[in-house]
N, C-alpha and C positions, 0 to 999 in steps of 0.2 A: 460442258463437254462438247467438243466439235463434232456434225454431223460427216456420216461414214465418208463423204469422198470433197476433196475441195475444190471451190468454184471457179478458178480462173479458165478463161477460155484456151483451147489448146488451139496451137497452130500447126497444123502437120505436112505445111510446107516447108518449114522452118530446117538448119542441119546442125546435128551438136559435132561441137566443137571440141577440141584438147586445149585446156588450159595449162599452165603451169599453178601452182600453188599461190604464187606469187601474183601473177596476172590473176587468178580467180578471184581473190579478193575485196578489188572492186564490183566486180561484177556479182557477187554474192550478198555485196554491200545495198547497191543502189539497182540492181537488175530489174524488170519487171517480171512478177512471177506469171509464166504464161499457162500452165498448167501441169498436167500430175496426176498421181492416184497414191492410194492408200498403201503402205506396207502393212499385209495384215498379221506379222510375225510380231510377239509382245503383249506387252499390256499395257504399254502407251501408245497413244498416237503418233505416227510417225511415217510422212510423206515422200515420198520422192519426185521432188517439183522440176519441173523446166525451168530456167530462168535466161532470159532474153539475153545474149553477148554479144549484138549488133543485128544488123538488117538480117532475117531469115539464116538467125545461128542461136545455138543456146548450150547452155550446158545443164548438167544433173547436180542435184544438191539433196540431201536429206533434213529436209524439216521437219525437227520436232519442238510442240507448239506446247508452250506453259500448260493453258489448258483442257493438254489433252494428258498430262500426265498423272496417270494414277496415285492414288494416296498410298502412302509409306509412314510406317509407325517411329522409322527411324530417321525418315530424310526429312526435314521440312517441303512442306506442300509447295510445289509451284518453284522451286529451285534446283532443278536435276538441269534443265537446261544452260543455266548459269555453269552451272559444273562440268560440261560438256564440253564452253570457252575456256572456263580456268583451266582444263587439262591442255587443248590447241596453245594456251599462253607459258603452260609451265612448258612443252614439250618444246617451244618454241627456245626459250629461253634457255634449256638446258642441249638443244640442238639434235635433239633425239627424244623415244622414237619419232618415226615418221608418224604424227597425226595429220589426218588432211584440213585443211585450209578451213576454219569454224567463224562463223560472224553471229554475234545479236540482233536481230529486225524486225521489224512487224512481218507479218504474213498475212494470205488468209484468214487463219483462226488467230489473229492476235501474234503477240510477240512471242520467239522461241529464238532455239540454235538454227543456225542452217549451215550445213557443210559438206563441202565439193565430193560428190561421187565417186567412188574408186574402182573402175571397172575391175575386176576382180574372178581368179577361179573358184567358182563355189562350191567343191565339195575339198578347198583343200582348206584346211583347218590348222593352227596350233600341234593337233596331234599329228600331222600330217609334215609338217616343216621341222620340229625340233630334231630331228636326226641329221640333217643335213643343214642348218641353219642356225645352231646354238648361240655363234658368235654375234649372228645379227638379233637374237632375241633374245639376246643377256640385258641388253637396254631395258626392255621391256617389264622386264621383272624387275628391274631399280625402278625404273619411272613407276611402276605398283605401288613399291614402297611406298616411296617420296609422295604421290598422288593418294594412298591409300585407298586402292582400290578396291569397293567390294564384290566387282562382279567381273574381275578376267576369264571369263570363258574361252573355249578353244576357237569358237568364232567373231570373236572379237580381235584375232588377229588373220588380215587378209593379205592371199601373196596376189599383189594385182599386176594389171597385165604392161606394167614398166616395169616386174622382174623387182620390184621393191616389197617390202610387208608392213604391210600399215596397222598402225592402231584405231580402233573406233570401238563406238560405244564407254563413253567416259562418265554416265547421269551420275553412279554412285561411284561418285570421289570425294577426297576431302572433307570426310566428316571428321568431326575432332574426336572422336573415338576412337581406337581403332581397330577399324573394321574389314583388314586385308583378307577378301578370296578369291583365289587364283587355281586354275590348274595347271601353273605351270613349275608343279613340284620337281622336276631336273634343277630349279635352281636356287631352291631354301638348304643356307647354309655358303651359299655358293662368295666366293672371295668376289671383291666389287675389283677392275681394272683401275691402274691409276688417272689412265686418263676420265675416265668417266667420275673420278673422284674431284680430280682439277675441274671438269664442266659441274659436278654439284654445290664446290666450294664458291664458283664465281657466279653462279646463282645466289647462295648464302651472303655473298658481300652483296651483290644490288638488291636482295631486301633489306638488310641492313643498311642501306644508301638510301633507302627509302627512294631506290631508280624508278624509272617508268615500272617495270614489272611489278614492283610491289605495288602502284598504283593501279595499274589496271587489276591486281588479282581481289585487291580491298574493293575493288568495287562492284563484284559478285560474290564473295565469298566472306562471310562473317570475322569479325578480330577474332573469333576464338578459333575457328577455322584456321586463320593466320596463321596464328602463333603454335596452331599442333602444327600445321605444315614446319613450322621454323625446326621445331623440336624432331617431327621426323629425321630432318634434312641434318641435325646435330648430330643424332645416334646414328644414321648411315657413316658418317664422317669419322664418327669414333668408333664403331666397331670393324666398319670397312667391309662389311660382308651382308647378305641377304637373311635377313633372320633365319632360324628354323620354326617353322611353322608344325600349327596340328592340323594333320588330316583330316577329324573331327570335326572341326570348327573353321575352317582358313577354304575350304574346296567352295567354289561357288554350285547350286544345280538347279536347272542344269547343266552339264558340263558344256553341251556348246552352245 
């Protein structure tokens, strides 16, 4: 377990910058981490580092470090960070939602996720956006599915300050069980759009193409992992709609 706060020296001449998604990347990749402190919301460890983006510029990233993540009876130990990338690869591939920009590297405490900061309003919430925002968080409830998510809480989606709403927090995804909970009950039962059907289909053919995507996802997440994901991604296709879920069993808590 990594001690409470990490070592890197901070430079507080330094100015953070706006990245794009895109451009962050390298820099999330290869950056030097210059320093940070602890988020101490959870039960894993989970940093919010500076990371170097040229002479006296940086940007914000959240790292979370293999091990600092707490033991789970149902996740394998030391794999929640992997799951964090496979969701940034699946979101990528299927071109929604917005997850921000996720890389694998060592850090401080060893290897983890690290992914681009989303400046963000924090007291608005899931519950706060689905009235006025349904169409842009219909995505969100298919990518659940398909990802099976077990911990959509209401703050786990954020309307940040580009007026966009980001997905994060993805540790528990993709287990071959499944293990969907969400609280985003407006939309169990709910009919899937056809175009969103078209972008899960031509996902379906590049793992079946055995494309890049399916290699990058085989190479954090188990074949049996795979092949529920394939199976999700079938019954989406054939039923075309959001399952209906039990309140009982499917809510994550807590809720945000």
């Amino acid at each position: 377990m990594p001690s409470p706060e990490p070592k890197p020296t901070d430079r507080p001449d330094a100015t953070e910058v706006a990245l794009s998604d895109e451009d962050s990347i390298l820099v999330l990749r290869e950056g030097e981490i210059i320093g940070g402190e602890r988020n101490r919301w959870g039960s894993n460890y989970t940093f919010i580092v500076h990371i170097a983006a040229g002479p006296a510029r940086y940007i914000r990233a959240v790292y979370k470090p293999r091990d600092g993540e707490a033991p789970l009876f149902d996740f394998a130990s030391g794999s929640l960070y992997k799951r964090e990338y496979a969701a940034y690869l699946l979101s990528r591939g299927l071109g929604w939602p917005k997850v921000p920009a996720t890389v694998l590297r060592e850090g401080p405490y060893g290897v983890g996720s690290l992914q681009r900061f989303v400046e963000s309003a924090p007291r608005t919430t899931y519950f706060e956006l689905v009235a006025g925002s349904a169409a842009e968080l219909l995505p969100f409830a298919v990518f659940d599915v398909i990802a099976n998510n077990a911990d959509r809480k209401a703050g786990h989606c954020l309307l940040g300050d580009d007026g966009h709403i980001w997905s994060i927090d993805h540790g528990l995804t993709f287990h071959s069980d499944f293990k969907l909970r969400t609280v985003m009950l407006e939309f169990w039962g709910a009919r899937i759009p056809q175009p969103l059907l078209d972008d899960i289909s031509a996902v379906a053919g590049r793992l079946d193409a055995n494309e890049r995507l399916a290699g990058e996802l085989a190479e954090v997440l188990t074949e049996r992992e795979t092949s529920a994901l394939r199976r999700r991604i079938d019954i989406l296709l054939d039923k075309r709609a959001i399952p209906e879920l039990d309140p009982h069993h499917n809510v994550p808590w807590p809720l945000v």
